[in-house]
Steps between C-alpha positions, in 0.01 A plus 500: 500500500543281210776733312678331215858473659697704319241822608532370887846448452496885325329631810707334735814638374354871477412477887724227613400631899148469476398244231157688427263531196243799426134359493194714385270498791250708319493796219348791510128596311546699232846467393668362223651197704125357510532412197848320507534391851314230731531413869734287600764616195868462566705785439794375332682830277425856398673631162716210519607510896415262779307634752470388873430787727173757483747792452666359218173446338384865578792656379477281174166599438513847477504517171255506214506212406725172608561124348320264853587176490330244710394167600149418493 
């Protein structure tokens, strides 16, 4: 994916099993993530935490607002 390697390395160690990343496929009209994320966006932390699997990310995000962090 192009990661810098301390962010793959990052992910890696989160999820040592499965050695995934989080990728934007698309974002839904109308909401404020059209306006800060694009397709093909990698998913690297939310408020400061790696994230790897969907749930972690919907559980993260269930708050008013959170810090994204990703790779474009």
């Amino acid at each position: 994916l192009g990661l810098p390697g301390e962010r793959a390395d990052e992910l890696a160690a989160h999820d040592p099993g499965r050695r995934q990343a989080l990728s934007v496929a698309r974002v839904a009209a109308g909401t404020p993530a059209t306006a800060l994320l694009q397709s093909g966006d990698v998913l690297l932390r939310i408020d400061g935490r790696p994230v790897t699997r969907f749930r972690e990310l919907e559980l993260a995000v269930q708050q008013p607002r959170v810090t994204v962090e990703v790779f474009r």
